[in-house]
C-alpha positions, -999 to +999 in steps of 0.1 A: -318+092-018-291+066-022-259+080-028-244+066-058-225+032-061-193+048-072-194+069-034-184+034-023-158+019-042-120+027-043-119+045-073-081+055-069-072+021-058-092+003-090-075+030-111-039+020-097-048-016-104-056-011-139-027+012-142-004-020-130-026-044-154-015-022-185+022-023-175+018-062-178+034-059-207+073-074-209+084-042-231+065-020-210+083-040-183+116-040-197+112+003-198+099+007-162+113-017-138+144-010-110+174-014-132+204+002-114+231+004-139+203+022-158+194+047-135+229+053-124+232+065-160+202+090-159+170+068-159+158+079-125+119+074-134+127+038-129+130+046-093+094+054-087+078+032-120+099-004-107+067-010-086+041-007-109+054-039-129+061-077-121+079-106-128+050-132-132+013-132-136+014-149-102+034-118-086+014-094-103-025-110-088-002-109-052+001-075-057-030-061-073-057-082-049-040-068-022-045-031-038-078-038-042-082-046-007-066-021+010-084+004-015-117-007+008-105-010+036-083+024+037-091+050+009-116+068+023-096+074+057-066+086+032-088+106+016-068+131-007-038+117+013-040+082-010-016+096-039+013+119-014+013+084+005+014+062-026+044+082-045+060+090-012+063+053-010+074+050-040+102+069-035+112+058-006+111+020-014+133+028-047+156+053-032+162+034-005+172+001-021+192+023-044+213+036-014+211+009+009+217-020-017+239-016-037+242-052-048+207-053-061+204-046-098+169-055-110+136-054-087+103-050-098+070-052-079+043-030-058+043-049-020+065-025-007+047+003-014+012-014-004+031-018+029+030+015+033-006+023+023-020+000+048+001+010+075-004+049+065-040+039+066-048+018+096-029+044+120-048+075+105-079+053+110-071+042+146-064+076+155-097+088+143-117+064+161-098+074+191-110+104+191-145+096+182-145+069+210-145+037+195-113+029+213-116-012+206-116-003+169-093+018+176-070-012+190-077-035+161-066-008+133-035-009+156-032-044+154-036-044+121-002-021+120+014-051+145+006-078+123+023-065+094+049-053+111+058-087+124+054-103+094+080-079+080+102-086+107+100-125+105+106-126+071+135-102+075+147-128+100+141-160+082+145-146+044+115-171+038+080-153+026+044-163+047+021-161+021+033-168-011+060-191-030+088-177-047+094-203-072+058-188-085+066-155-082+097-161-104+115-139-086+132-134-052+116-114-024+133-082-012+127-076+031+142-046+027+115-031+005+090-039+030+111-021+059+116+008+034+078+011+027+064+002+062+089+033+075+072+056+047+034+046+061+048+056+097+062+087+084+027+097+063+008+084+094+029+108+120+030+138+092-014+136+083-028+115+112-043+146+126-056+165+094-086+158+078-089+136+050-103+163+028-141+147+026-166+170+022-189+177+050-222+167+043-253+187+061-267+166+093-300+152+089-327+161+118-333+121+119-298+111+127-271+120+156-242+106+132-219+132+134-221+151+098-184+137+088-185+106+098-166+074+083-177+042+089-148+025+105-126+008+078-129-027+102-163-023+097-158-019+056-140-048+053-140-071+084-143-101+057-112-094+042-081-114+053-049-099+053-030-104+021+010-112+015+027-088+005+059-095-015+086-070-036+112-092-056+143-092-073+140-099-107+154-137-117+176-133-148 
């Protein structure tokens, strides 16, 4: 028997990106996004809530296709881990730009927090395959970490974006997000790499030798899928 489509699709990743498609809204906006004097006064939530909204349409498909594609490519390796990574990162991008910049006052946008996703996910995936001896996919989950952590650190360097343009976005990019969230998917990634996901263990077939747990590798899942850009921003007033 064919186990059912929905075994094989992101469902907490599509869920997040419909979640972020509601909050479209400009009121909704207006209520939820990183506004400092605001949560200096007691309007914390805006801490973890900034990332679920956007400052263009533009920003927001940035952020949402990327979602989507990390949702393939890394969900099922996250396993129960996908929501402690996610609101970690959340509170870790905004608490960090609310300690560490002091001059920003408005921000809205999800990149930093994907940052951390997909670098939470491709390490707990690399080490997996590791162990189950697929040490080349192993090495191109880690370079999958590399790449995005040199794109961070170019556009940290040159303040100029790879993938997208920030006159579209209406906004201007935030580096420091990125660091923030790529140091919360090391941190997940060091704290679950060697615990189980949480999937259920399946019996093992008397045709098969697959080992009764076994994940498909995530580069195998998606090896179609290009990496996306990434970007947080400061809101343009």
């Amino acid at each position: 028997m064919k186990p059912p489509l929905t075994s094989s699709l992101p469902l907490k990743s599509l869920a997040l990106a419909a979640a972020v498609l509601a909050a479209a809204a400009p009121a909704a906006a207006r209520l939820l996004e990183y506004d400092r004097a605001a949560i200096l006064k007691g309007e914390v939530w805006r801490i973890a809530t900034a990332h679920f909204v956007h400052c263009s349409v533009y920003h927001l498909t940035w952020n949402v296709l990327p979602l989507v594609a990390i949702g393939f490519l890394f969900e099922a390796e996250l396993g129960h881990r996908f929501w402690p990574v996610l609101f970690g990162s959340c509170a870790a991008v905004g608490g960090g730009l609310l300690l560490l910049d002091p001059g920003l006052d408005s921000y809205r946008g999800l990149s930093g927090v994907l940052n951390g996703l997909w670098i939470a996910g491709a390490l707990i995936a690399a080490r997996r395959e590791s162990r189950e001896g697929r040490r080349s996919l192993a090495w191109l989950s880690r370079g999958c970490v590399l790449l995005d952590l040199g794109k961070i650190a170019f556009e940290a360097a040159t303040g100029r974006p790879i993938f997208t343009n920030p006159a579209a976005l209406a906004a201007e990019p935030i580096a420091l997000a990125h660091v923030l969230g790529a140091a919360a998917g090391l941190c997940a990634a060091l704290l679950y790499g060697g615990r189980s996901s949480g999937a259920t263990p399946q019996p093992p077939s008397m045709y098969s030798a697959r080992p009764a747990c076994h994940h498909p590798s995530p580069i195998w899942r998606a090896s179609s899928i290009a990496r996306s850009g990434l970007h947080p921003c400061r809101r343009m007033r």
